[in-house]
N, C-alpha and C positions, 0 to 999 in steps of 0.2 A: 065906421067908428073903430077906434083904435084901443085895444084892452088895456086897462092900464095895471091888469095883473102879468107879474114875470111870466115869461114860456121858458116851456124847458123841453129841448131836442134830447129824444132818448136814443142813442147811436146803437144799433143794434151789432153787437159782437159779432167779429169777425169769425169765419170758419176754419180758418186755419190762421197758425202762429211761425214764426219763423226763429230757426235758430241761426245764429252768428259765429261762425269757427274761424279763429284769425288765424291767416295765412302767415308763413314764416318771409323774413325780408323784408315787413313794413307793416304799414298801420292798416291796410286790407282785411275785411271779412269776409268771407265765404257765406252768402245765404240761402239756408235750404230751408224751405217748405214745409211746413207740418200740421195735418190737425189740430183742430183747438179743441181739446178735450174735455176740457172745462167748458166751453160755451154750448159742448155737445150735449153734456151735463145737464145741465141748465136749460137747455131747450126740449130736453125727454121728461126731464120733471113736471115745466111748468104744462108742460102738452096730457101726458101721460099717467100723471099723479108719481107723487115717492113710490110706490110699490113696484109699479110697472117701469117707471123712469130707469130707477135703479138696474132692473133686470137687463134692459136694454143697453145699458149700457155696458155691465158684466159681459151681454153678448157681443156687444162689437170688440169690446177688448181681447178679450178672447180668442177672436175670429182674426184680431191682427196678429197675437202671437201664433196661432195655427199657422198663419201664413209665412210670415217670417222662418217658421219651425219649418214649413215644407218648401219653401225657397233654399236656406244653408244647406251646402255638401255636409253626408253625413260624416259623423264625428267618428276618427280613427278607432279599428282596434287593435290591440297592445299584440305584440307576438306571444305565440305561446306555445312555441318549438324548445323539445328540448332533444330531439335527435340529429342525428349530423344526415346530411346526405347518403352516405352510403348505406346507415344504415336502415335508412327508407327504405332504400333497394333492395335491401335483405329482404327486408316484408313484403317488397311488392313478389319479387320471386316467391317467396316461402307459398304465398296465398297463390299464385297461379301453378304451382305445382300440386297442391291438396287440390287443385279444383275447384276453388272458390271464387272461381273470376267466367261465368256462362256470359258472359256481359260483351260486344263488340267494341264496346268504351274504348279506346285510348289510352295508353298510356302516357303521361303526361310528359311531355320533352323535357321539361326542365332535370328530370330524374337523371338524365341522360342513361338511360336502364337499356341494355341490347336487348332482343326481340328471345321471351322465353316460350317454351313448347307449353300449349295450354290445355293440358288434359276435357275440360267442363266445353271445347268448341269442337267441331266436327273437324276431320280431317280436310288439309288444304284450306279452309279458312282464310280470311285474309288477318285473321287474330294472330296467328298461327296456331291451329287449334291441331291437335292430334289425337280428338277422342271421337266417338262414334257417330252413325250419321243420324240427322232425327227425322222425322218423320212427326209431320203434322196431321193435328186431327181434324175429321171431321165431323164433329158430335150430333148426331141427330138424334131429334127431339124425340121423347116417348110418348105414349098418353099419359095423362093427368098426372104426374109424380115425375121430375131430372133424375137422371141418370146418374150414380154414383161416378165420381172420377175415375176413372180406370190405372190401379195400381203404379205406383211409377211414374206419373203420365209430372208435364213440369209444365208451369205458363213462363214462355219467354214473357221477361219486363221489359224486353226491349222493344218488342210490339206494343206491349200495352202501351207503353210509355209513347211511340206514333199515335195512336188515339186518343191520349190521355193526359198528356204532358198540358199544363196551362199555357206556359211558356207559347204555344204555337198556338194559343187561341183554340185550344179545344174545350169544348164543354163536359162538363161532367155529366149530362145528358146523356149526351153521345155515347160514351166513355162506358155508362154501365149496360147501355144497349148492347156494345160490343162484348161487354165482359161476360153479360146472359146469355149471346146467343151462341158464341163462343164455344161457350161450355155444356149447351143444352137445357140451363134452366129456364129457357123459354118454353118447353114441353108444347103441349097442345096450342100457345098462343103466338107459332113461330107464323110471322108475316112477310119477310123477308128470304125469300126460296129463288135462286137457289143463295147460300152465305157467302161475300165474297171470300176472299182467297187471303187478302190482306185482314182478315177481322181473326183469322184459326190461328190463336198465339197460345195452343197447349200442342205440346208435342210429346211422343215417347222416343226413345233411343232404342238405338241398334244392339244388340247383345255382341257384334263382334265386334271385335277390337281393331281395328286397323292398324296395318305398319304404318312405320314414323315415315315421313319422306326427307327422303336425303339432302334438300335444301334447309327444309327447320333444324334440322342435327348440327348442320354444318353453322348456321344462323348462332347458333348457343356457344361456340369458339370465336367467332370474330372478334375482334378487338381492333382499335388503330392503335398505329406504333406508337404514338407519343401523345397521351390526353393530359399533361399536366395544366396547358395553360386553359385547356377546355373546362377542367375541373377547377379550376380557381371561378371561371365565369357564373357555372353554374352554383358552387357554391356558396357564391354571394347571393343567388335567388332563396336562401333559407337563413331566414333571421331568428337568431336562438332567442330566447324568451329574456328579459331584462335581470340581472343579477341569479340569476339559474346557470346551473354547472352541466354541461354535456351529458346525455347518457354512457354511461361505456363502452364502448363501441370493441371489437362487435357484438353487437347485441344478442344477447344468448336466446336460441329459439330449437326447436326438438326438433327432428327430423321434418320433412314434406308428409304427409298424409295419404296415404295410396288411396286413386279416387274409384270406387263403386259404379258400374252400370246399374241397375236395380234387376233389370234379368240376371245377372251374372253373382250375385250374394248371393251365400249359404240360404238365407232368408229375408224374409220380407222390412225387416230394419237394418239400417248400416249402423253400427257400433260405434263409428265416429258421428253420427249426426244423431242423435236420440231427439224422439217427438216428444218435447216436453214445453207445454205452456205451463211460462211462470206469471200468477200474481201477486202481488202484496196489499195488505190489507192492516189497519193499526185501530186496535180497541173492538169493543163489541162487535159483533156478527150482525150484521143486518139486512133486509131487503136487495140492499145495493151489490153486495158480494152473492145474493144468493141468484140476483137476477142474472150473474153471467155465468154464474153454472149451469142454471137450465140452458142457454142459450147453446153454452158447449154441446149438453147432452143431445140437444134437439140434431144438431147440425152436424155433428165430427162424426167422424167411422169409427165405434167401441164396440161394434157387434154386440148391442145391447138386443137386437131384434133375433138373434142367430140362440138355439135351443143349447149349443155347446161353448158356452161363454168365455171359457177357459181357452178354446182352441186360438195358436195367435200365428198360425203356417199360411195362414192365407192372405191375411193383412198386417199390416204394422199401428196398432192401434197408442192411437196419441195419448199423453197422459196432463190432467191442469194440477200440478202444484200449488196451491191456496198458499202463501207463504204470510205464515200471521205476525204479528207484533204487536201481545198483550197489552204493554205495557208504554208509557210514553218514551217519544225516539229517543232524549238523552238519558232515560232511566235506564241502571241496569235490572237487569233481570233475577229473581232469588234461582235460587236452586234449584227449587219444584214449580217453576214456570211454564216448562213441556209440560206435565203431568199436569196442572191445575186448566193450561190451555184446552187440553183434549178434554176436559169434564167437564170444560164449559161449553163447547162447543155440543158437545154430545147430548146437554141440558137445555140447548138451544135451540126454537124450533126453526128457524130458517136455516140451523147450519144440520140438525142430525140427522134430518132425512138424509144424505150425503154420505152416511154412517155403513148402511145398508149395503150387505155383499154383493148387489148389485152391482154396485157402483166403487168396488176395493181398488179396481183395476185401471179406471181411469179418473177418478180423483181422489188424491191426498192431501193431508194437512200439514203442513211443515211449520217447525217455530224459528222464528226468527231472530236470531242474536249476532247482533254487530260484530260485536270480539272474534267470536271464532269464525265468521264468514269473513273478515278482513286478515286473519292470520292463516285462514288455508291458502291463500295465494302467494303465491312466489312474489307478482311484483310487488304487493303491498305491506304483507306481512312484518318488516323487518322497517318500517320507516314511516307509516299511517301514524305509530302515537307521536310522530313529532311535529304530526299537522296540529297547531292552531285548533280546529275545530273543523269535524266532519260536519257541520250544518253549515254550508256556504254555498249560495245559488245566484247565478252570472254576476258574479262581485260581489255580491251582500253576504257579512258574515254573520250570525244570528250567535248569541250565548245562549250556552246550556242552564244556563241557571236563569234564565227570563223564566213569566208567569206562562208563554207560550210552550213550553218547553217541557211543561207537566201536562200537555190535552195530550189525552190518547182516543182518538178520532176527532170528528166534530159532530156536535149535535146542532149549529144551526150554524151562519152565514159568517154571523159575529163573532164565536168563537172557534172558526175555523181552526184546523190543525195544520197549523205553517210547515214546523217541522219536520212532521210525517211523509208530508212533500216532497219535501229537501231531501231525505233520507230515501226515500224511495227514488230519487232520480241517480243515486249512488245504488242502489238493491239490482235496477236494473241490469246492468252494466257486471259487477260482479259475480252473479247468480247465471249469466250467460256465457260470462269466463269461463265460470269452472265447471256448471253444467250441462253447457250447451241449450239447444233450443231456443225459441219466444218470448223475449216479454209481453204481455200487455197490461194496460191499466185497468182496472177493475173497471171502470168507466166504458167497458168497451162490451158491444156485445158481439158474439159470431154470430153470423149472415148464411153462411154457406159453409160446406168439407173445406177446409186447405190443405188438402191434398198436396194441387200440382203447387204451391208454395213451397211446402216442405221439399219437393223435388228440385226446387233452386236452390243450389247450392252456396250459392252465395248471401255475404249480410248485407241489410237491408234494413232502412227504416223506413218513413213516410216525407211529405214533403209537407212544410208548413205554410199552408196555403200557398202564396204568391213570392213567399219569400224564396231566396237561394239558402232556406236553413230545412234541421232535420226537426219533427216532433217523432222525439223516441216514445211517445205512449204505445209505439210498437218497435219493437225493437230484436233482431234477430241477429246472433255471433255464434259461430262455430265453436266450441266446446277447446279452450287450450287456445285460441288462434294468436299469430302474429300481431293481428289489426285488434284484437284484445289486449294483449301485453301493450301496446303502444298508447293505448286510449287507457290504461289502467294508471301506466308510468305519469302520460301526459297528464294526468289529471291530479296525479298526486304533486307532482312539483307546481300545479296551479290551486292549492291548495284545494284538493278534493270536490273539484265544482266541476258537478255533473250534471249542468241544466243542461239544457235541449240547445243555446245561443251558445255557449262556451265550445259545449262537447262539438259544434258544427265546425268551430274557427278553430278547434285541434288536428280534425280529417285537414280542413281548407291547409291552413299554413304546412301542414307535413305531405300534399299532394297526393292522400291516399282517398278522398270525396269518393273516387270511383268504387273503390275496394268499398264503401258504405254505399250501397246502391241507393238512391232517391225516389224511391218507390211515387208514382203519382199518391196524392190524398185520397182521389176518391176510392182506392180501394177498400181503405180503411174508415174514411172521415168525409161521406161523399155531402154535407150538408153543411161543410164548413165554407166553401166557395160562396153560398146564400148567406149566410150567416154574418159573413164582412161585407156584404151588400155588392159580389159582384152576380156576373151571370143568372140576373135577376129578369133577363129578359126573358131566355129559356131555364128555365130550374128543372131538375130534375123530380121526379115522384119520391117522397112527399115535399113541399116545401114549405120551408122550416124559413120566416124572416121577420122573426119577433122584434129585432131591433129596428128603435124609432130613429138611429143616426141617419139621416143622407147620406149615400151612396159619396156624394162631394163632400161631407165634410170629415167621411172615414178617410178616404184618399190624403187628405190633408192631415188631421192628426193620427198618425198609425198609431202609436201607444194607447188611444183612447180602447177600452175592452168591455164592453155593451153587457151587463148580466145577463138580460135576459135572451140571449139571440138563438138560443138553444133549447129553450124553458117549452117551446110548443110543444117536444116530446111527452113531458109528463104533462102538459098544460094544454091539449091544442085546442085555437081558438075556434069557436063555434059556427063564426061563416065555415070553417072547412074541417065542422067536428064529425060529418057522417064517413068521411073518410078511412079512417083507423076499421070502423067494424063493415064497411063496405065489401073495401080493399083486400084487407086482412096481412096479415106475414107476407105475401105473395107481392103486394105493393107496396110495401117497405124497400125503398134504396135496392131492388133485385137488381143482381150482378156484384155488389160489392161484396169482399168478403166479411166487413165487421162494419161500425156505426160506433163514433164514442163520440157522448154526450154530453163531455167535456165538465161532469159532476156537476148540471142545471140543473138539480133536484132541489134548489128550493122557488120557492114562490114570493113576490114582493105584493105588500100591499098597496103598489102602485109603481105605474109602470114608465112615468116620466122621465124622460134622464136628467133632470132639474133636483130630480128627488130620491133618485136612487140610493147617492151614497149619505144622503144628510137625515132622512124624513121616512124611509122604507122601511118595513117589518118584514124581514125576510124568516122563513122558515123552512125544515127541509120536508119535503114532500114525498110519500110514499110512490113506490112504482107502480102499485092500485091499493087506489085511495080505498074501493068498496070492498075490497077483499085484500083486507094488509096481512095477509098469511098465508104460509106455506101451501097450497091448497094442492096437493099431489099422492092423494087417495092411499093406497096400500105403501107407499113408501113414506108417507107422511104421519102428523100427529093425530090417530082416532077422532082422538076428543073433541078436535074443534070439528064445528058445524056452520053449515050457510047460516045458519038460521042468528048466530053470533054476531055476525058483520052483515046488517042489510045492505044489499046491495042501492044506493039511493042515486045514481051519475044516473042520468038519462045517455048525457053521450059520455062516449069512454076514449078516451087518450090511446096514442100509442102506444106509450108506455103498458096499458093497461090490458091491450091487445095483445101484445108479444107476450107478455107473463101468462096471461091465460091460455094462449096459444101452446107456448112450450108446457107448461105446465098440463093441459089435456092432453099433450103424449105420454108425457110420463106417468099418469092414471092409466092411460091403453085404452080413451075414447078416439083416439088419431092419430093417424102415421105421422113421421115425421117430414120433414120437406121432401125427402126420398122415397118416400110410400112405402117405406120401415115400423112395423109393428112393434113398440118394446114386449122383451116375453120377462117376468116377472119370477 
């Protein structure tokens, strides 16, 4: 029997759509293929409900521009050369005659630069090195306590960098194996006997001086008779920066640097190289600045353990510059800013123990003022006020008169301090100009002595992660150098942008990369390799992989930047909380020289990446929560008591561990990593 109500055929929608692109010459279309968005839509809703439909589909879309985004060649960057060829060349000379160049690097051909005599390589070399012969170590282990560096002693990078480089598939695993057993702070736990031969990347140098050989001397005269049309070629390989004007050529640089043996000084520091860590720090004193003090104290050589504290004939003791900025970055400073700074510090209990003659010798306070830190330098002094605006980082210009522009620090996530930022990635870069030595960022703690560091002569920053770029949150320049004056210039005709991306494509396009060594990461930052979700098969001790991105879909969106991938130090989570007080300092990232925690001190009240940036409570979290104070006995504040701060964590962070750790040295209930007593 036949219904004699209408039927209705419901055609169900197609899944993809097509678009029509008419061809040129006639009435032809071109038809390509496409999702159907809309019926995608439509079939997550009606399945899924609106809440979750929705979601779904935000996710696919998304997941098609990721891919699109990691399909497209990357997008050009702009030149930002403003030196000519030759006088690269200058700087490349200048720096391998002070001996800033220990490195068997290459010179870059394009330079077209003849072969200079390299003081920082051994005699005959294929460098052309004419400096003394070295002699590698081989550090054996002591009982229970490593061995202090031995004076003078240097880590070739360019070994490390054999076991360490990511580039060749190596692990940061590996990488600190080598760099602890290396050096002997494997002490009693060494398993690998006898070391090979390839892993001894610290050496000492010869005290004598070798004669030059008669080929290098000769090498430094050659020339061909006619390089005009060669120089035209090469000169085309350096493209000046867009409406930018030549520097003056030649560029004015001071004499070559006469380069030091460490046996062969009057004394145990060279004059031209001073051991100085520089920080910066903006607004109150807090936990965060005080936690890498102790970290110094614990680990550097201050002869804090030694009865004659004053005596400095035997070592060359490092000094941390604290370099402050009261006040917010575009505010100027009154008058009585030094003087209001130090009383408040001195009133401060995280900063005054610090106060204490103890400690006169290897840490100071410095104040920090823009104007006359930008006027003491030659290159900047006479041409900085006609930049625009010193707050400008890889492109982005920030005004001094935005509401950001008045934080002097930050107290939680949301009102982070942009500028200080900005500012400090210019502080860096300056304060190594003029007075030589290390940045780092307060973010950072020391690990181990860097001794044989400071024995490399050359500069140096770290590698950011996988990229072919630099993260200057360390950053090392000779005092005056060539490759300073050039990064100084550079930066100023690119309107004072001294991010870590810009400052990398300054080295790149001027072929001086090599002259900035690429130090591997995990020397410095051995938990950043986990933390982008690579080398997650083997991770090194501890590991740190808070973030919930896939491994596949970080590959694909590199911009995406995960808050929490870092947070386990102050946070760690509880399957692998007995660790931290297990372990202790000893199984902490050993072998590397420093750990920066890339300022993950705060905590979200949820840890979804859905929810991160819309719906999260973030707040900054103390370095121990149970004891948020100074807690360092006869150098610290009487008054306070355990009995103030209950102790309530069952388990305790690493973060939590390293502060108490350093901090019961400095009381005098434990040595230091060196089985050094402090004497009081």
């Amino acid at each position: 029997m036949t219904s004699l109500l209408p039927s209705h055929h419901h055609r169900k929608p197609s899944w993809t759509t097509a678009l029509h692109v008419p061809l040129p010459g006639g009435r032809n279309r071109l038809r390509i293929p496409l999702p159907n968005l809309r019926a995608f839509h439509a079939a997550s809703v009606s399945r899924y409900g609106k809440r979750k439909g929705y979601a779904l589909v935000l996710s696919v879309y998304a997941a098609i521009l990721l891919i699109i985004y990691a399909l497209l060649p990357p997008f050009g960057v702009a030149p930002t050369l403003v030196y000519r060829r030759e006088d690269l060349k200058r700087i490349w000379k200048w720096e391998i005659e002070s001996g800033h160049y220990p490195t068997r690097h290459p010179i870059p051909k394009e330079l077209g630069l003849a072969p200079v005599d390299n003081p920082a390589l051994p005699v005959n070399d294929p460098g052309h090195g004419i400096g003394p012969k070295r002699f590698y170590l081989n550090v054996e282990t002591t009982p229970l306590y490593a061995p202090r560096p031995i004076p003078g002693s240097v880590a070739d990078l360019d070994v490390v960098m054999q076991h360490c480089d990511v580039s060749g598939n190596r692990y940061v695993r590996d990488c600190l194996e080598v760099l602890r057993v290396g050096a002997g702070l494997d002490n009693d736990d060494r398993l690998r006997r006898p070391v090979p031969d390839g892993w001894k990347y610290l050496f000492v140098e010869d005290s004598v001086i070798p004669s030059i050989p008669t080929r290098t001397v000769r090498s430094l005269f050659s020339s061909p008779k006619d390089t005009r049309d060669a120089d035209r070629v090469l000169d085309a390989k350096f493209i000046k920066k867009l409406n930018a004007e030549w520097e003056p050529s030649p560029i004015s640089l001071p004499p070559p640097l006469e380069r030091h043996v460490y046996s062969s000084t009057s004394g145990p520091c060279d004059p031209n190289d001073p051991r100085i860590f520089h920080m910066y720090w903006t607004g109150p004193f807090t936990d965060k600045p005080y936690f890498a003090i102790i970290s110094f104290l614990f680990t550097q050589n201050l002869g804090l353990h030694e009865p004659d504290y004053e005596d400095e004939r035997s070592f060359c003791r490092p000094q941390l510059w604290l370099w402050i900025n009261p006040v917010p970055a575009a505010a100027q400073p009154s008058p009585h800013a030094n003087s209001d700074m130090i009383k408040e510090l001195q009133a401060n209990p995280w900063s005054a123990p610090f106060f204490h003659p103890r400690f006169s010798r290897a840490i100071q306070f410095k104040f920090w003022n823009t104007t006359e830190q930008l006027d003491s330098l030659p290159e900047l002094k006479d041409d900085w006020r006609h930049v625009g605006s010193v707050f400008k980082s890889h492109g982005k210009s920030y005004s001094s008169g935005s509401k950001a522009a008045h934080r002097a620090g930050s107290s939680s996530s949301s009102s982070y301090d942009r500028l200080s930022v900005i500012m400090s990635d210019l502080v860096r870069f300056v304060l190594c100009q003029r007075f030589g030595g290390i940045y780092l960022d307060v973010d950072i703690l020391f690990l181990r002595d860097w001794e044989e560091l400071w024995g490399w002569k050359g500069s140096f920053s770290y590698r950011w992660a996988f990229h072919e770029r630099y993260n200057t949150a360390v950053l090392r320049l000779n005092k005056g150098s060539a490759l300073g004056t050039f990064l100084l210039r550079t930066a100023l005709k690119n309107e004072l942008d001294f991010h870590p991306i810009p400052a990398s494509n300054y080295v790149k396009h001027g072929r001086l990369d090599s002259l900035l060594y690429r130090a591997p990461g995990a020397l410095f930052d051995p938990a950043w390799m986990n933390a982008d979700g690579y080398q997650r098969d083997r991770p090194p001790q501890p590991y740190f992989k808070r973030c919930p991105v896939l491994s596949f879909w970080m590959s694909l969106c590199k911009f995406i930047s995960c808050p929490h991938r870092f947070t386990d130090f102050f946070d760690t989570p509880s399957p692998v909380g007995a660790s931290p007080q297990t372990l202790g300092f000893g199984g902490f990232f050993k072998g590397a020289f420093a750990y920066h925690f890339h300022n993950s001190w705060f905590v979200s009240s949820s840890h979804s990446l859905l929810t991160i940036s819309s719906n999260s409570i973030n707040r900054w979290r103390p370095v121990d929560p149970g004891q948020n104070w100074p807690n360092l006995g006869q150098f610290g504040n009487s008054t306070m008591v355990l009995a103030e701060f209950p102790d309530t964590e069952r388990d305790l962070s690493w973060s939590t561990v390293l502060k108490r750790t350093f901090e019961a040295y400095i009381r005098g209930e434990r040595p230091n990593m060196y089985g050094e007593w402090i004497l009081g």
